[in-house]
C-alpha distance (Angstrom), angle and dihedral (degrees) to the residues before:
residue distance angle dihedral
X1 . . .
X2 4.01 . .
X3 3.90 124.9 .
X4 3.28 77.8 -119.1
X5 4.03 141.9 80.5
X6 4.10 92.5 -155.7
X7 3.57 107.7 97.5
X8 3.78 110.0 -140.8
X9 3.93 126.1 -123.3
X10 3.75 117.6 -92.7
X11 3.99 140.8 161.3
X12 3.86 133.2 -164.4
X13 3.78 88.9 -110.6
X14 3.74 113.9 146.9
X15 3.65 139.5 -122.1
X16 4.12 93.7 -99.8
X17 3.91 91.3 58.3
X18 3.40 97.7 53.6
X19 3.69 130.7 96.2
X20 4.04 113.5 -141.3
X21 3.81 94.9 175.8
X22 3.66 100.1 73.5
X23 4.14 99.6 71.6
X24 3.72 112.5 35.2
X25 3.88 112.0 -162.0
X26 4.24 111.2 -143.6
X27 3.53 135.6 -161.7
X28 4.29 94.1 16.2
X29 3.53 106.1 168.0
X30 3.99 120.9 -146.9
X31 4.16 89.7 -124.0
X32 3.03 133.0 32.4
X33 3.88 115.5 -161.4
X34 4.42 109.4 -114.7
X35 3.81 114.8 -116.8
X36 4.09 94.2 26.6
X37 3.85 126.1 105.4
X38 4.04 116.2 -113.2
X39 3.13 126.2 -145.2
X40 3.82 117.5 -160.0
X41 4.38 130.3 -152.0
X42 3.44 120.2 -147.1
X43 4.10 134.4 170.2
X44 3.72 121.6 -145.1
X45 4.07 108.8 -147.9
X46 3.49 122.8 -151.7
X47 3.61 100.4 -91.5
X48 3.49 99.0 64.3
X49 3.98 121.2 82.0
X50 3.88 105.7 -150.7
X51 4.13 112.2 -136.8
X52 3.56 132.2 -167.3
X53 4.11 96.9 -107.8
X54 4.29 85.9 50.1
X55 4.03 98.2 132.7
X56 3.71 133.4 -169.1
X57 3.89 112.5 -139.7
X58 4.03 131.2 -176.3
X59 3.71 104.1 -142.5
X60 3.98 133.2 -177.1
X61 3.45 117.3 -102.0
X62 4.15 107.1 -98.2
X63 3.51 85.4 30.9
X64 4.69 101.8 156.2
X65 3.90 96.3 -158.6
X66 3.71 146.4 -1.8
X67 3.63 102.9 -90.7
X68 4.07 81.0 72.3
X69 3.85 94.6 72.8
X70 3.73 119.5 121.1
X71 3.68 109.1 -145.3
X72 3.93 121.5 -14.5
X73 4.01 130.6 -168.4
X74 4.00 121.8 -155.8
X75 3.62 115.9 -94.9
X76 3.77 104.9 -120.9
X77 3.84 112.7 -129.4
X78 3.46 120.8 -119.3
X79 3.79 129.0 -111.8
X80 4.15 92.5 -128.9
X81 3.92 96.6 32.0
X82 3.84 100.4 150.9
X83 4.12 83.8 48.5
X84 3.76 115.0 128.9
X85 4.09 93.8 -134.2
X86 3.86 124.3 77.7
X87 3.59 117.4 -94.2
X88 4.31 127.6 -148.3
X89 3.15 121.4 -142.8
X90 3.58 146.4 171.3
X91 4.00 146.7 -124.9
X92 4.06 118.9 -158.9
X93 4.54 103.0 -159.8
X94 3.35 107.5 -174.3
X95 3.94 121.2 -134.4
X96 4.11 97.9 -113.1
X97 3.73 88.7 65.4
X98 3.68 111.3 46.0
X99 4.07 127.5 97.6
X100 4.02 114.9 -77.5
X101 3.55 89.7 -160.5
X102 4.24 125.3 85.9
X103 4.08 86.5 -127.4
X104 3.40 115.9 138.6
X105 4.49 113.8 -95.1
X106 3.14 137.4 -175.3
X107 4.16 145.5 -163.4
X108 3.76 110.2 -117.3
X109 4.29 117.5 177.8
X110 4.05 111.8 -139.3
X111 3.71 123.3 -169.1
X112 3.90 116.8 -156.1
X113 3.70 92.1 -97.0
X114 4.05 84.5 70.2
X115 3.84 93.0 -118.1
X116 4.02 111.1 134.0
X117 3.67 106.7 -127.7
X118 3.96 107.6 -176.8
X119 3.85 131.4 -2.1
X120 3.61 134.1 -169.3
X121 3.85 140.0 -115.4
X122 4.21 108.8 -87.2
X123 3.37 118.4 -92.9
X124 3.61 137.4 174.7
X125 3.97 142.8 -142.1
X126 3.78 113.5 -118.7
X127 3.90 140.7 87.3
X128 3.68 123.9 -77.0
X129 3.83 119.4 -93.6
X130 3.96 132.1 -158.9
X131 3.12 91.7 -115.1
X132 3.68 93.8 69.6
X133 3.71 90.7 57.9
X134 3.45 122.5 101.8
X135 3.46 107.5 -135.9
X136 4.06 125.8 170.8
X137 4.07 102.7 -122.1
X138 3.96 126.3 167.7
X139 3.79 133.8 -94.9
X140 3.51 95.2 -58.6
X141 3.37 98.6 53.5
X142 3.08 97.4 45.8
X143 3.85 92.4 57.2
X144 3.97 83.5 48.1
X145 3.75 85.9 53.5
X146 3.96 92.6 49.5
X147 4.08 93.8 48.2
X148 4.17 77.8 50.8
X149 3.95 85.8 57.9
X150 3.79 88.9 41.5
X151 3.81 86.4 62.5
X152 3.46 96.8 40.7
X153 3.43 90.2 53.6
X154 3.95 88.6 53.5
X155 3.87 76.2 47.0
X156 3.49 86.7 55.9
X157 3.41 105.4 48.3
X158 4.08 89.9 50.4
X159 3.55 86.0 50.1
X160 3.89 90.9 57.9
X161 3.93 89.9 45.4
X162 4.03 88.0 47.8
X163 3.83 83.8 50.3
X164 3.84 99.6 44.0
X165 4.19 85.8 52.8
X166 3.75 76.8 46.5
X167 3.55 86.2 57.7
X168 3.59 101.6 50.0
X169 4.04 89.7 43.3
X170 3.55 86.5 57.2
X171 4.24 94.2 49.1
X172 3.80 83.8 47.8
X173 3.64 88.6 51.5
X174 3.89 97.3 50.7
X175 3.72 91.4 44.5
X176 4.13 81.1 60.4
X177 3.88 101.0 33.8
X178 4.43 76.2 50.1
X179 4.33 80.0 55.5
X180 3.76 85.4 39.1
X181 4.25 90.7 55.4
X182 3.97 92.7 44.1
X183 4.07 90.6 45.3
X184 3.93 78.9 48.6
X185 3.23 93.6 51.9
X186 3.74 101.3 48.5
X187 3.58 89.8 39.9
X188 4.06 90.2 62.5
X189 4.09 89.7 42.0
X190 3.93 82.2 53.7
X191 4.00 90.7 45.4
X192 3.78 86.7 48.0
X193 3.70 96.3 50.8
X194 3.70 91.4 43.0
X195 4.06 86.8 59.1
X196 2.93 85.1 50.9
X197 3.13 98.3 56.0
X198 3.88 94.2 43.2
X199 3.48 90.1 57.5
X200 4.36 94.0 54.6
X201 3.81 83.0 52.3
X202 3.44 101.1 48.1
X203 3.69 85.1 42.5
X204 3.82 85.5 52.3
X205 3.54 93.9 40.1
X206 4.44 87.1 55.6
X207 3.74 92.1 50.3
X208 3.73 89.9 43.9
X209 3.51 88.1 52.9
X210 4.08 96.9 39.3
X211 4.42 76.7 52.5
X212 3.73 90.0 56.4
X213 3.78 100.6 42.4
X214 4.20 83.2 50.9
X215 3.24 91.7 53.2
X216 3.81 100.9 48.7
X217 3.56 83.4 56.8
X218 3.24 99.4 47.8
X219 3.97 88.3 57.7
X220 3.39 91.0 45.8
X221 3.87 91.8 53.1
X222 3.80 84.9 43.2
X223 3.88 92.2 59.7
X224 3.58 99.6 39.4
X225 3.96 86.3 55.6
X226 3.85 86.5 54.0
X227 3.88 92.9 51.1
X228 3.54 88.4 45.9
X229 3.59 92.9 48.4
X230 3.91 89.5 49.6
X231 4.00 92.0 48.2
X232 3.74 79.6 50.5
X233 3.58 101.2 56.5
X234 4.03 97.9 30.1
X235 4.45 79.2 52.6
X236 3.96 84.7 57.3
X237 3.69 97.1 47.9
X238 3.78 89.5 50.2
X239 3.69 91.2 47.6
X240 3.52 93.4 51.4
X241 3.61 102.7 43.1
X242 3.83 78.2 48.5
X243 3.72 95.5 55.9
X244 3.85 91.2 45.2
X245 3.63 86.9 54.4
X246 3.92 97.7 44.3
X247 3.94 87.1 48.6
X248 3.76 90.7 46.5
X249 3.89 86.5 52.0
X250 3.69 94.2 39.2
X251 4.01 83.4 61.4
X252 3.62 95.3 47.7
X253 4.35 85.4 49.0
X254 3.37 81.5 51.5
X255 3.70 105.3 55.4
X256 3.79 92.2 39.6
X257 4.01 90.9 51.7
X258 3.96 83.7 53.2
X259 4.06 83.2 46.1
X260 3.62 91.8 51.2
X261 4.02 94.4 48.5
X262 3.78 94.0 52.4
X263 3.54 78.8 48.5
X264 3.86 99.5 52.4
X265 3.74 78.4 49.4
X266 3.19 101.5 60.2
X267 3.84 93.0 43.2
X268 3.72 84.1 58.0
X269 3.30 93.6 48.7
X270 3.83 96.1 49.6
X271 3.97 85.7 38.2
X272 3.89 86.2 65.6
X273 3.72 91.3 45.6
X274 3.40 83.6 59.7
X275 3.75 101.3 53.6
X276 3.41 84.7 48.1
X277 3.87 93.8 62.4
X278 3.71 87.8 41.5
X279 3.88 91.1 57.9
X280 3.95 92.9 45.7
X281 3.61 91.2 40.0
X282 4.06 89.0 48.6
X283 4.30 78.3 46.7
X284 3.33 93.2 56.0
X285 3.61 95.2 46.2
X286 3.33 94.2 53.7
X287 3.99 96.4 40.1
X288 4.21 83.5 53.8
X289 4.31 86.7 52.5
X290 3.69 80.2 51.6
X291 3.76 97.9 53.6
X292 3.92 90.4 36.8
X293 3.91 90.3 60.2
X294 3.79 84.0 40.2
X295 3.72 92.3 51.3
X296 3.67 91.4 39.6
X297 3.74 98.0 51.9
X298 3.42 78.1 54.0
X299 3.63 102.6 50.9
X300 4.31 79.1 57.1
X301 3.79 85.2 51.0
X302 3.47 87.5 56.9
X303 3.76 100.9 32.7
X304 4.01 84.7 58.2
X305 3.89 91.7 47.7
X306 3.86 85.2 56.0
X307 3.94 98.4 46.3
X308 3.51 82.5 59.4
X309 3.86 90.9 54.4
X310 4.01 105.1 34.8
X311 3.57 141.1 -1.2
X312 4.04 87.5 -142.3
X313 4.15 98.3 42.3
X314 4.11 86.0 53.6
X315 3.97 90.9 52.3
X316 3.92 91.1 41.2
X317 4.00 93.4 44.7
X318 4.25 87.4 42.9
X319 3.86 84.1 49.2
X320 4.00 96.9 56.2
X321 3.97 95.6 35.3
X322 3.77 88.6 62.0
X323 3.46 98.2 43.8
X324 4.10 88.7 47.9
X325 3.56 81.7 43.9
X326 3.79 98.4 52.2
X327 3.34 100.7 28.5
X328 4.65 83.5 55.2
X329 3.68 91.5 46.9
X330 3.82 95.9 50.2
X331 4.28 86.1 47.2
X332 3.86 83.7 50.2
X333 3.76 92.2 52.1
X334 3.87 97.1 51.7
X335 3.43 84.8 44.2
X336 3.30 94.4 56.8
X337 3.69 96.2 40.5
X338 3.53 95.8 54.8
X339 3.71 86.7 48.8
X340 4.11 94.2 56.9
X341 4.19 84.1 48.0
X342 3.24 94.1 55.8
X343 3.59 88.6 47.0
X344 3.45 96.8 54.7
X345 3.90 97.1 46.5
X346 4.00 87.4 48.6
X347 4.14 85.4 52.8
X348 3.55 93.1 49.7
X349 3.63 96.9 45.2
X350 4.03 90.6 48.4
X351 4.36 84.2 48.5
X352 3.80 84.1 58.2
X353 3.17 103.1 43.0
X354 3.80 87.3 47.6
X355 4.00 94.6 57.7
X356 3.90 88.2 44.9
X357 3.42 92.0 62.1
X358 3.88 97.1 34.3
X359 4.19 80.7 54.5
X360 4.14 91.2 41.3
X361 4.21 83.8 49.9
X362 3.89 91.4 42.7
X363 4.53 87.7 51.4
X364 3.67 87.5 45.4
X365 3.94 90.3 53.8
X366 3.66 85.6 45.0
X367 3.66 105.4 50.6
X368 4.29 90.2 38.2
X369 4.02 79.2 60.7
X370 3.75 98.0 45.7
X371 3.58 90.9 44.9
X372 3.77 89.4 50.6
X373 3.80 101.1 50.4
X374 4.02 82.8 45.8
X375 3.94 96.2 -121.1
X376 3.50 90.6 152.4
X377 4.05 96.5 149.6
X378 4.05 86.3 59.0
X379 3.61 99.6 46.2
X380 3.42 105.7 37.3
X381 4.41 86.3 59.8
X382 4.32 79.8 48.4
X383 3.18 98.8 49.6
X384 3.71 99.7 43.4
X385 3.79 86.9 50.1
X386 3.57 87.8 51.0
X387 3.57 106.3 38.7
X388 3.76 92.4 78.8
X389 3.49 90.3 61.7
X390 3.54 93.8 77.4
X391 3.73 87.9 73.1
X392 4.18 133.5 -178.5
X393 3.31 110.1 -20.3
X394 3.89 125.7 -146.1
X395 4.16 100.8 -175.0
X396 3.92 79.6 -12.4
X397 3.67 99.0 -66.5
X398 4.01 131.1 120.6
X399 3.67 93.4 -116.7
X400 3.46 107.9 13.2
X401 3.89 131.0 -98.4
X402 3.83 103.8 -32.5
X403 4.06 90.9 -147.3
X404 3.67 97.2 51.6
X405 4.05 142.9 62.1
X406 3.67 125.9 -135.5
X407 3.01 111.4 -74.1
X408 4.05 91.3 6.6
X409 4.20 121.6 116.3
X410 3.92 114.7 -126.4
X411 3.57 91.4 -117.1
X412 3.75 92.2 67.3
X413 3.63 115.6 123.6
X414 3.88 142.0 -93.1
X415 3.98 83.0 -101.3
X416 4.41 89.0 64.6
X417 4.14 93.7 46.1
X418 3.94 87.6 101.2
X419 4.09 88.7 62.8
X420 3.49 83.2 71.1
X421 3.78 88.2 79.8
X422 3.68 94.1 83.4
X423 3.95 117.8 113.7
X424 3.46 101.8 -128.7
X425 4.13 92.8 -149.3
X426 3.47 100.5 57.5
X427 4.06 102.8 11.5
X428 3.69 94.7 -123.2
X429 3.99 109.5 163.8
X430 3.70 113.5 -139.2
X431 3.76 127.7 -160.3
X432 3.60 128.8 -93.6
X433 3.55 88.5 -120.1
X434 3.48 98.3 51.7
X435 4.29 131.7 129.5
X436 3.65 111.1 -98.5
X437 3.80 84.2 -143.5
X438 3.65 98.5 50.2
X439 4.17 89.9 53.0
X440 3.98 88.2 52.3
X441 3.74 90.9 50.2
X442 3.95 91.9 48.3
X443 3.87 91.4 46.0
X444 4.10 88.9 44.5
X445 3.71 94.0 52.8
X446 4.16 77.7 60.3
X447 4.18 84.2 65.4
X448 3.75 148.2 65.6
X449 4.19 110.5 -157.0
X450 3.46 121.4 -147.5
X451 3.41 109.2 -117.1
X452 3.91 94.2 -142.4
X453 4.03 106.5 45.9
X454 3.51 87.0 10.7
X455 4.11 93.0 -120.9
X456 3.40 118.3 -177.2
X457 4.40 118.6 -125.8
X458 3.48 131.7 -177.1
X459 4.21 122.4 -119.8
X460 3.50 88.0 -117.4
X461 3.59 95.6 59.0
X462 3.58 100.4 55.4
X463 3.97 85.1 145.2
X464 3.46 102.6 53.3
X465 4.41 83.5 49.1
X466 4.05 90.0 55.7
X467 4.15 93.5 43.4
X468 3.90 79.0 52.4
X469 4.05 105.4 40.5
X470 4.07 71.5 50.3
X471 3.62 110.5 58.4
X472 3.77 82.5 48.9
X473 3.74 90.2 70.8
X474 3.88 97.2 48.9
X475 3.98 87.2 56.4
């Protein structure tokens, strides 16, 4: 029934406990006209502390505690509250929310605590009669006016009687507002228990919680160990199938390096064979300068014999010895020409083969170390990188047999050296005639180097180069 939706503090404290002296209410009138606003006067002593939940309520006469008001207003609080003098002050009710009825009402001052700390005189909510004017009549009246106090002393007297039952009500009410206290009281011991309580289980609930969270990470610690375990053992597989296959190539290395030294040997071998040609070829050379002085002190011999004879046979006869003479010494020059180019290519072939086999020596040491200090993940990359380089073999050597043809046996003659002008990548036959430099460049243009240990690739195994130019970066 307040302007209001706040609903305002109150207790079931009774009539005995509360202090009426504290607010005094001024100016109440004994009606109050129906449909108008009232406005009610009050004065706060100085032993009352005005709060901000202070309330004015109307209340029914009889009314046992505050929750039996009929429409309250907030008590506005003072500007000088905690002042020693008495303050007035003043309550606006509008019209909408006061009693209909002619029942008897009264003001009554609440503070926040629910406690009722002043209330008014009754009044009520009707017009004004003429009977309550007082009004000076004669005799009779005034006898009419004492049989009025007559009844209201009967009035009285009923009123006292009302109030006694009152009375007694309000000791049966203590005794229950005393039950009301203890069931209080056990109510908040049962409020503070169940905190209690609350708090163990939340408690509980925290560690319960904490337990879980462990847990979970246990298991999770639990299955990384497993994957670990299976990287683990899948990593030794690999490694070992690995190592197998590194010792399996290490044997094949092995056998080829062997391969490779009976070839060297044979090179040698055939290099010597070689030298040996050279020196009879440089013996026949020198036995046909021999025979060509021999023939050409001869050819004087016989020039002189022929002077004798003729002017004309010695000029003819001088004529055709220097022509055989030229024309043997220029056959003995290209002979021996030929002879020191052949030479030279044999040379350089036997260099080459020399620093392929110092190199093939050198990877043996290598790979008998690596296999020794047991890097097996290291080499076996290297020496699959570098296995290719070993490339086709034709009588198990990059190129071929530098002395002889396709086709051709080493012990061919000097008259078959200009087979060796064959590329052996693409089979391309070059002239007899031809620039040693422009056959290198064709057979180079066949290759990709390695710019590091200067290993030679073919084109067509542009793979096998990158896997190579690659295991040079993990070193």
């Amino acid at each position: 029934m307040d302007e209001t939706s706040d609903e305002p503090p109150t207790s079931a404290v009774l009539l005995d406990n509360c202090h009426f002296s504290q607010v005094i209410f001024n100016n109440v009138e004994k009606f109050y006209v129906p449909g108008g606003d009232v406005t009610c006067y009050y004065t706060l002593t100085q032993n009352i502390v005005p709060r901000g939940k202070d309330w004015v309520g109307i209340f029914r006469v009889g009314w046992k505690t505050t929750r039996e008001y009929y429409t309250f207003m907030w008590a506005p609080v003072p500007s000088d509250a905690h002042g020693d003098a008495a303050v007035q002050q003043q309550i606006h009710f509008k019209a909408y929310y006061l009693p209909k009825d002619d029942e008897y009402y009264q003001f009554c001052y609440v503070d926040q605590d629910g406690v009722v700390r002043g209330a008014s005189v009754p009044f009520q909510f009707r017009a004004e009669t003429e009977d309550d004017i007082l009004v000076v009549t004669t005799q009779g009246e005034v006898e009419e006016l004492e049989l009025q106090n007559k009844n209201l002393l009967k009035e009285n007297e009923e009123l006292k009687a009302s109030c006694a039952s009152l009375e007694k009500q309000n000791s049966d009410l203590q005794e229950e507002l005393n039950k009301a206290k203890e069931l209080q009281s056990s109510l908040e011991s049962l409020r503070s228990n169940t905190e209690k309580l609350e708090l163990e289980l939340n408690s509980l609930k925290e560690k319960n919680k904490h337990l879980k969270d462990l847990d979970d990470c246990r298991q999770a610690e639990l299955h990384q160990l497993k994957e670990q375990m299976q990287n683990v053992t899948s990593d030794k597989e690999h490694l070992e199938t690995r190592l197998k296959t590194a010792l399996d190539h290490m044997d094949q290395l092995q056998s080829q390096v062997l391969n490779y030294e009976k070839e060297v040997e044979n090179l040698s071998f055939m290099d010597h064979e070689k030298t040996e040609q050279l020196k009879s070829l440089k013996e026949e050379n020198r036995q046909l300068r021999v025979t060509a002085t021999q023939q050409k002190e001869q050819n004087m011999e016989l020039c002189t014999e022929y002077l004798k004879g003729s002017k004309a046979k010695l000029s003819l006869c001088l004529s055709h010895c220097l022509q055989n003479e030229q024309q043997q010494n220029h056959n003995l020059m290209k002979e021996l020409e030929e002879q020191k180019r052949l030479f030279q290519i044999l040379q350089t072939k036997k260099n080459e083969a020399d620093e392929e086999n110092q190199k093939l020596r050198e990877e043996n040491e290598v790979l008998k170390r690596l296999l020794e200090a047991g890097e097996v993940s290291s080499f076996s990359v290297v020496s699959q990188a570098q296995a290719p380089s070993l490339g086709p073999r034709e009588g198990d050597l990059l190129f071929g047999s530098p002395y002889c043809a396709a086709g051709a046996s080493p012990g061919a003659g000097a008259a078959d050296l200009a087979s060796i002008r064959k590329c052996p990548i693409c089979d391309v036959v070059f002239p007899e005639d031809v620039e040693t430099s422009r056959y290198e460049a064709h057979v180079q243009s066949h290759l990709l180097e390695c710019p590091l240990c200067s290993e030679a690739f073919e084109k067509s195994k542009k793979q096998v180069f990158d896997d190579h130019i690659f295991c040079h970066g993990l070193e």
